[in-house]
C-alpha positions as a Python dict, from the first residue, in 0.01 Angstrom:
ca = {
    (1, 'X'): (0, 0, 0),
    (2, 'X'): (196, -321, -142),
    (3, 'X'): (14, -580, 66),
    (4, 'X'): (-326, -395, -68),
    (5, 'X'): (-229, -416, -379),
    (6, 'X'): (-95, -771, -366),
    (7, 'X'): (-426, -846, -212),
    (8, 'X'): (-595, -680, -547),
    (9, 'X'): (-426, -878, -760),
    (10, 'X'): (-483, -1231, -600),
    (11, 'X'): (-868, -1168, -559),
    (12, 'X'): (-857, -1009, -925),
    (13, 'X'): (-710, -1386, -1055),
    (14, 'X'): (-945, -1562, -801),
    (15, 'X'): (-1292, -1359, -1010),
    (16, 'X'): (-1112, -1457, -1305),
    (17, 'X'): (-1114, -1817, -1275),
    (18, 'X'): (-1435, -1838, -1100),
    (19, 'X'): (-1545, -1708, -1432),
    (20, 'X'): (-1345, -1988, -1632),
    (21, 'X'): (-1508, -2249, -1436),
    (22, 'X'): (-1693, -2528, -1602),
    (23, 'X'): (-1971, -2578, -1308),
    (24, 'X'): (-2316, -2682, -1256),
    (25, 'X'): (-2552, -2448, -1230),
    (26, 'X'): (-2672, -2470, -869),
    (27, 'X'): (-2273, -2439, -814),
    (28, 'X'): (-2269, -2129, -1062),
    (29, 'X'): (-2504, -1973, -859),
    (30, 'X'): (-2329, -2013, -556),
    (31, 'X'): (-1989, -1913, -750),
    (32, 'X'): (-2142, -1597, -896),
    (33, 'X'): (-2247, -1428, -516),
    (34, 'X'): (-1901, -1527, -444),
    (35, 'X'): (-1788, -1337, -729),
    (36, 'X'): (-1985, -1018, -652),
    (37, 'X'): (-1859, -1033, -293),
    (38, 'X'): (-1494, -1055, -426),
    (39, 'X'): (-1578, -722, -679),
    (40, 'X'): (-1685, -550, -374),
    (41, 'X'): (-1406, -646, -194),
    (42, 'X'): (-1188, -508, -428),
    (43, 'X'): (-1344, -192, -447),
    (44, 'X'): (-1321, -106, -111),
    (45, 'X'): (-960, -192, -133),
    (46, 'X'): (-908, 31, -409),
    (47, 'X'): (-1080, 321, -271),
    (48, 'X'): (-856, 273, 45),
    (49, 'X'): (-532, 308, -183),
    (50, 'X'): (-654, 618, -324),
    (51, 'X'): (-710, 774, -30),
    (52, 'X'): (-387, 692, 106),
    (53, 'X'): (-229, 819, -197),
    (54, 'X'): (-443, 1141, -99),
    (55, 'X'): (-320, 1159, 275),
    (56, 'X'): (17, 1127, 183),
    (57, 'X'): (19, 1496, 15),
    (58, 'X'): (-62, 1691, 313),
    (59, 'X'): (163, 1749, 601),
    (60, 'X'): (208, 1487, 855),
    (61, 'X'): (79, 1580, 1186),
    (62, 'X'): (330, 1471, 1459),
    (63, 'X'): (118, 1435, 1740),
    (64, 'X'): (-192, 1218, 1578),
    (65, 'X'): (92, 972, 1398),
    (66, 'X'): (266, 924, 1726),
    (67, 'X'): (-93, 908, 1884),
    (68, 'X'): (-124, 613, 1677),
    (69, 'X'): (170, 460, 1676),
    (70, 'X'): (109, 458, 2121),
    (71, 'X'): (-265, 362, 2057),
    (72, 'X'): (-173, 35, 1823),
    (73, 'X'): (106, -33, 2149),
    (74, 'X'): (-82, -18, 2408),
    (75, 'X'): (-333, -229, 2234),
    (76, 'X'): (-99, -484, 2203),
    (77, 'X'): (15, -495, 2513),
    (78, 'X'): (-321, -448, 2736),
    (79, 'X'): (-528, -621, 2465),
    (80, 'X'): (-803, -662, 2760),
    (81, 'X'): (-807, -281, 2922),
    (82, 'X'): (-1164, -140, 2732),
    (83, 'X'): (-1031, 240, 2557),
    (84, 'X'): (-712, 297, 2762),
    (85, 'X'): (-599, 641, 2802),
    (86, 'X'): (-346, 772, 2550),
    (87, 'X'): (-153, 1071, 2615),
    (88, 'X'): (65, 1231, 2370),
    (89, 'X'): (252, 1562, 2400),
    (90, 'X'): (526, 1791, 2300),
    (91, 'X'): (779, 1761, 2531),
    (92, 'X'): (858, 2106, 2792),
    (93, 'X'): (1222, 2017, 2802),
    (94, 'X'): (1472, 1941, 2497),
    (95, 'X'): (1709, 1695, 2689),
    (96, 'X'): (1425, 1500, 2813),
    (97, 'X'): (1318, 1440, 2391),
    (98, 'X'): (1088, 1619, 2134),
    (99, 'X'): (786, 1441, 2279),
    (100, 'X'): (645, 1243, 2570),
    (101, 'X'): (376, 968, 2642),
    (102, 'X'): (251, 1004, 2996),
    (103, 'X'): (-41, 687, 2945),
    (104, 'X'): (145, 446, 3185),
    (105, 'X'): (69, 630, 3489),
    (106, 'X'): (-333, 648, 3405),
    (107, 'X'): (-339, 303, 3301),
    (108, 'X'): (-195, 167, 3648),
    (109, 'X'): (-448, 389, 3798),
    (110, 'X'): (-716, 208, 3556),
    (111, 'X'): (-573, -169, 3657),
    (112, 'X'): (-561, -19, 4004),
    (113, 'X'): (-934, -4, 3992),
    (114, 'X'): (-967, -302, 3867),
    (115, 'X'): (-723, -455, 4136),
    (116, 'X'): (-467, -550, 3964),
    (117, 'X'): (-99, -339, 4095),
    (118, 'X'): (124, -302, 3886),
    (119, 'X'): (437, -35, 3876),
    (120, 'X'): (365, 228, 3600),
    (121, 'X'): (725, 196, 3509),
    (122, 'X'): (695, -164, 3393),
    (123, 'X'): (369, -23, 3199),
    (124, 'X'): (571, 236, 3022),
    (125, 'X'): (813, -72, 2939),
    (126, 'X'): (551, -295, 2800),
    (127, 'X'): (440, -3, 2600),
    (128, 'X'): (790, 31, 2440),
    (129, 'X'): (881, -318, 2385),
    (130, 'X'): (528, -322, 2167),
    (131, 'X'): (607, 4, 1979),
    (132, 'X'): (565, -110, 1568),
    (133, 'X'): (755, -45, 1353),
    (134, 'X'): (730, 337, 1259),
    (135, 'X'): (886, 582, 1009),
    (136, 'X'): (867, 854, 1339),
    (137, 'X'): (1069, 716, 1661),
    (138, 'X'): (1444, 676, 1682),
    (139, 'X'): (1454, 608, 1990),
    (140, 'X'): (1259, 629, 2368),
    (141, 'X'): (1354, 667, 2707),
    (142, 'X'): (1193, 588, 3022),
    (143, 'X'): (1216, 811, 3315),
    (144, 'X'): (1067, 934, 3633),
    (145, 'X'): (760, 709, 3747),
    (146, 'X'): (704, 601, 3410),
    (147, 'X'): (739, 845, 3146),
    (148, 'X'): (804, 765, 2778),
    (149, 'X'): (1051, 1017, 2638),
    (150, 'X'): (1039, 1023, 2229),
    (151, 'X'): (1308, 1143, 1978),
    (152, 'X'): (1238, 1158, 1655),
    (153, 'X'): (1430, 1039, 1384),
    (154, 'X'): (1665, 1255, 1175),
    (155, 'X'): (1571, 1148, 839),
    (156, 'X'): (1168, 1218, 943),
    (157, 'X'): (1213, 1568, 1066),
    (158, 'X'): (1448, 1656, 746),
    (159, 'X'): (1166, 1544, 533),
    (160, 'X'): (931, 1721, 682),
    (161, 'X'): (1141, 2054, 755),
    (162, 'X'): (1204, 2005, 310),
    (163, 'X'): (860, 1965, 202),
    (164, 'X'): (760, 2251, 397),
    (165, 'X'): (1002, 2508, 253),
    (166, 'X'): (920, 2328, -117),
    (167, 'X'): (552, 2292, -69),
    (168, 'X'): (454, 2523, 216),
    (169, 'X'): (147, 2428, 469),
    (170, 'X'): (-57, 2212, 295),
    (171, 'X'): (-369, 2141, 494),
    (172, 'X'): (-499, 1751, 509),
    (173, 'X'): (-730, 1685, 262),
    (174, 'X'): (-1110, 1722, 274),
    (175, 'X'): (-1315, 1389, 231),
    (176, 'X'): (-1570, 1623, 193),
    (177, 'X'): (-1566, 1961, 21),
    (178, 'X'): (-1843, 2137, 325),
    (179, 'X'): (-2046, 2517, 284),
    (180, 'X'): (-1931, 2722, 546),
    (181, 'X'): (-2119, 3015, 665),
    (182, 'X'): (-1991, 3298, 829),
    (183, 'X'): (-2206, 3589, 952),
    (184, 'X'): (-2060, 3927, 991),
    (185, 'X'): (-2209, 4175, 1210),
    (186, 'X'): (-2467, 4268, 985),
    (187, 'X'): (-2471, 4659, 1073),
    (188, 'X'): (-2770, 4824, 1101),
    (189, 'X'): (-2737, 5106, 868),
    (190, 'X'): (-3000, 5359, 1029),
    (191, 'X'): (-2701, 5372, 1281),
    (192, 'X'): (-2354, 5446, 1245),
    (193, 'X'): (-2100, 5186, 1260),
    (194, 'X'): (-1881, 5135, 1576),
    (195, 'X'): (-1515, 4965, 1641),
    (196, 'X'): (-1775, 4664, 1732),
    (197, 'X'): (-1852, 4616, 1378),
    (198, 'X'): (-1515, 4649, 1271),
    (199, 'X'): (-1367, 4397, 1512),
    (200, 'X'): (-1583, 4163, 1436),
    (201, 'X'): (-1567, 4187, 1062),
    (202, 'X'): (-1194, 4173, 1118),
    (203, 'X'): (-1237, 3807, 1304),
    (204, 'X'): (-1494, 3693, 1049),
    (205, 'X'): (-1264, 3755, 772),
    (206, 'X'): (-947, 3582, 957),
    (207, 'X'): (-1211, 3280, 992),
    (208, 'X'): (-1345, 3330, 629),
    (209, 'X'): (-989, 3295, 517),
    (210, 'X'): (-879, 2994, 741),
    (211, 'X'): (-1136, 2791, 643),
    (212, 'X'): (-1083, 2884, 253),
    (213, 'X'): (-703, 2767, 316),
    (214, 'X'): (-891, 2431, 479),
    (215, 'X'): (-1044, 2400, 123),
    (216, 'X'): (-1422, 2431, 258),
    (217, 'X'): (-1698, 2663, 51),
    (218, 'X'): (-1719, 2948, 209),
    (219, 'X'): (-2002, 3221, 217),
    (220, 'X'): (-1960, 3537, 417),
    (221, 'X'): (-2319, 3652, 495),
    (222, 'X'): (-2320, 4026, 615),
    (223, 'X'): (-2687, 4172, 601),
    (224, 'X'): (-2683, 4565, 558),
    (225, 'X'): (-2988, 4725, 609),
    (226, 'X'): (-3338, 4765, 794),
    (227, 'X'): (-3675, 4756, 733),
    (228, 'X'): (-3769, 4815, 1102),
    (229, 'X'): (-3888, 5084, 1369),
    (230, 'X'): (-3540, 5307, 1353),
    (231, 'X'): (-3602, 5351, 941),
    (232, 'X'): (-3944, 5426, 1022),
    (233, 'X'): (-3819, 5729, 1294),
    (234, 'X'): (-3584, 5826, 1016),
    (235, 'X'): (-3796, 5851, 726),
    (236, 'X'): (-4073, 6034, 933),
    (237, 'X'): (-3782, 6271, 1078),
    (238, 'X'): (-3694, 6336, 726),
    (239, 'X'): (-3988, 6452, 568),
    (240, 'X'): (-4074, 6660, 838),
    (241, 'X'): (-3669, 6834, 818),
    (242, 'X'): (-3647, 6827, 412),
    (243, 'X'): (-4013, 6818, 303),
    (244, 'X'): (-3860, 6835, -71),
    (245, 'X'): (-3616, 6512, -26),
    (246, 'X'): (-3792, 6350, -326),
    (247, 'X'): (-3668, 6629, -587),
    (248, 'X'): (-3379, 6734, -350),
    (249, 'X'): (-3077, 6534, -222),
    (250, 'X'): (-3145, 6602, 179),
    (251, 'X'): (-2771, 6753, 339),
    (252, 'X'): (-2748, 6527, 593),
    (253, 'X'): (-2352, 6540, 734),
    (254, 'X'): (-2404, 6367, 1074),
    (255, 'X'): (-2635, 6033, 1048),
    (256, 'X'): (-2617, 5920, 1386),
    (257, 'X'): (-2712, 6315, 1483),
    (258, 'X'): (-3030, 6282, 1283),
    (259, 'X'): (-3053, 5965, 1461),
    (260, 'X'): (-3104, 6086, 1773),
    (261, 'X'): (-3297, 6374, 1687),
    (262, 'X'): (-3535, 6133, 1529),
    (263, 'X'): (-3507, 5886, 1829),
    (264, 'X'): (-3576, 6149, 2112),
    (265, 'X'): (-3894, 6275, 1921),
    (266, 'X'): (-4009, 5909, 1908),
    (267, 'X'): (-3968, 5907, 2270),
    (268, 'X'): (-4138, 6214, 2341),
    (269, 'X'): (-4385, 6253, 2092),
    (270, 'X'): (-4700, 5980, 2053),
    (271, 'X'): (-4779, 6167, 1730),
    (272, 'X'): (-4454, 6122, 1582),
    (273, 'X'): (-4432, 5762, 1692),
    (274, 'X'): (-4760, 5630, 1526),
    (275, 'X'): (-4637, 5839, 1211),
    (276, 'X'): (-4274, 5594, 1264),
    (277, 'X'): (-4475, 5322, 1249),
    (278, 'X'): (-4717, 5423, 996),
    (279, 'X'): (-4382, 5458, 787),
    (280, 'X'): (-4261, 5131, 860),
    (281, 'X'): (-4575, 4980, 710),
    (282, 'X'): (-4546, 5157, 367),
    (283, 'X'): (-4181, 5106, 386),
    (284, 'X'): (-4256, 4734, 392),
    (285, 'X'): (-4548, 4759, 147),
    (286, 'X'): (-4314, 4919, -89),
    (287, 'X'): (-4453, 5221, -139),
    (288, 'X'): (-4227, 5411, -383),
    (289, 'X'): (-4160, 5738, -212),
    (290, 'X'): (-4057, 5562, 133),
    (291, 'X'): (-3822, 5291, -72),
    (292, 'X'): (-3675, 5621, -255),
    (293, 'X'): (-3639, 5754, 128),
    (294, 'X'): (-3458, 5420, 306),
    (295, 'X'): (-3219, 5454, -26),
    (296, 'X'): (-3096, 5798, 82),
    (297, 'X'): (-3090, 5724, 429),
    (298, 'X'): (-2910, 5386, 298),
    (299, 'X'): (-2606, 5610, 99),
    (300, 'X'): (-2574, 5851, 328),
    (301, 'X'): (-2508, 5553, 566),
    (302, 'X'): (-2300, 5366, 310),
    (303, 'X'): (-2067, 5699, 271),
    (304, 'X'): (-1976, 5721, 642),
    (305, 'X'): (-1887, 5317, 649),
    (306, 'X'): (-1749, 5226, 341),
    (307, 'X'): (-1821, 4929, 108),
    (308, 'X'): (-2024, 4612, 240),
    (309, 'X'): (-2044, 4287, 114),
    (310, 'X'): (-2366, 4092, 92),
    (311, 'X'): (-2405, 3689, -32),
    (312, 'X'): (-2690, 3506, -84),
    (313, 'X'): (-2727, 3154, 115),
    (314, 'X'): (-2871, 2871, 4),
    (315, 'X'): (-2827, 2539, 234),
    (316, 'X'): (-2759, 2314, 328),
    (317, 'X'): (-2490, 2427, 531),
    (318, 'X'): (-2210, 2234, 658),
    (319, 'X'): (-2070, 2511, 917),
    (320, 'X'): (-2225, 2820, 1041),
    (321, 'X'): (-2008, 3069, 1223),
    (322, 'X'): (-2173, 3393, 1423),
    (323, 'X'): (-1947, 3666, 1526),
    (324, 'X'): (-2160, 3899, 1725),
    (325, 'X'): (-2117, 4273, 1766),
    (326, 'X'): (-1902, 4210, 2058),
    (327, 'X'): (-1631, 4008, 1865),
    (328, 'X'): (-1762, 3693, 2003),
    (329, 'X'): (-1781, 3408, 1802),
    (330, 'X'): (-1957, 3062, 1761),
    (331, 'X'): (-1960, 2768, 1595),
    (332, 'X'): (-2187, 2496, 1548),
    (333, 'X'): (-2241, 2232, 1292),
    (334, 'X'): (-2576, 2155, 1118),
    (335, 'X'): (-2624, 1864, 847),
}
């Protein structure tokens, strides 16, 4: 951040005296795209302080700093190997350090291939001796065939270990603020639920929740209700079993009973299935007496399961998550 800002400050007093500048004016020209390109410059630097100074308040991730700090020596000391391998890990064993490096073995294999031997073991050395300067290594050790063993230093695990138990997790910062979608199971209320529904709400939520800690916009999108074939069997099932369901609340204790019931005769009876789908079409046309029929069915179904939540979704979206009905879930990422 100092050399930035140093930088700031000297190109800041450069546009200042190209400005004071007595010059001609095919020189001015010339002096005034130089000045632009200098504002510019300094507004890139600027943006890249403040987004330091934004990365510095969430937690430091151990692994991609020491991935770094590896990637920068290796670098250095195979500047001509093209995207060497870099392998950094928690380490299995306590004595042997709190991490390990294991890149000196691939990248013989690499210079191997490109016939040039060399002992991994001298690789792993190079690799130390070019280690930068770091707030994260105390020291390393070098054992086996060529393995880097990492300690950590004191002062950088205290740190760490306080601002936790001050400031708790604190997630890195988003550079930008995405929609995430997440879509339940979307019961289909002419049915009764089933543990499928409820373990997959139960992972949607976790999700919903982990991604709200993550700071993203989240929308959990659970669609309740039908307008389809089984409403159809129901509403024709019900106004032959409670003719007077328009002036009278129809008793029915057991939906996924009159489910079947309904089903089987749509099954069996060609009669009663063109009358299904004869209700399906006013159902969807909106007829008045069938919408006042799915909203029964829809409370008597809403009684058995409980409250639902529904959101609207407008994109674009950022993230969309599916949990099926099995519990199964996937991600996939749309612009």
């Amino acid at each position: 951040n100092n050399s930035l800002e140093c930088e700031i400050q000297c190109l800041s007093a450069e546009v200042e005296s190209l400005g004071r500048a007595p010059v001609a004016s095919a020189r001015l020209l010339e002096l005034k795209e130089e000045n632009s390109r200098l504002k510019y410059r300094i507004n890139v630097l600027k943006r890249s302080l403040q987004e330091d100074d934004v990365s510095n308040d969430a937690m430091t991730n151990i692994v991609v700093a020491l991935q770094h700090v590896f990637a920068t020596a290796i670098t250095s000391a195979f500047p001509d190997l093209s995207r060497p391998p870099l392998a950094v890990s928690p380490n299995q064993q306590a004595r042997f350090g709190d991490y390990q490096c294991n890149s000196a073995m691939a990248i013989a294999q690499m210079m191997k291939a490109k016939g040039m031997k060399t002992n991994p073991r001298e690789i792993a050395e190079q690799i130390v001796r070019h280690l930068p300067h770091n707030q994260l290594i105390h020291n390393t050790e070098i054992s086996g065939p060529g393995f880097i063993n990492v300690f950590l230093k004191k002062s950088f695990v205290t740190r760490a270990v306080s601002s936790l138990l001050m400031n708790g997790v604190r997630p890195p910062t988003l550079r930008r603020r995405k929609k995430v979608v997440v879509d339940f199971s979307s019961p289909n209320i002419a049915k009764e639920m089933h543990v499928g529904h409820l373990r997959s709400t139960i992972i949607g939520e976790s999700l919903c929740r982990l991604f709200e800690f993550l700071g993203y916009d989240v929308v959990r999108l659970n669609h309740v209700g039908d307008w389809g074939t089984q409403f159809g069997m129901l509403i024709a099932h019900l106004q032959d079993q409670f003719p007077d369901y328009l002036s009278v609340s129809p008793p029915i204790a057991d939906l996924q009973a009159f489910y079947k019931e309904s089903k089987k005769r749509f099954d069996e009876d060609e009669d009663f299935k063109k009358r299904a789908y004869s209700c399906v079409v006013r159902l969807q046309s909106k007829e008045p007496n069938f919408i006042r029929a799915w909203t029964l069915i829809c409370d008597v179904s809403r009684k058995g399961d409980g409250p639902l939540r529904a959101e609207p979704v407008s994109p674009p979206f950022a993230v969309i998550t599916t949990v099926s009905h099995m519990g199964f879930v996937s991600i996939s990422l749309s612009h």
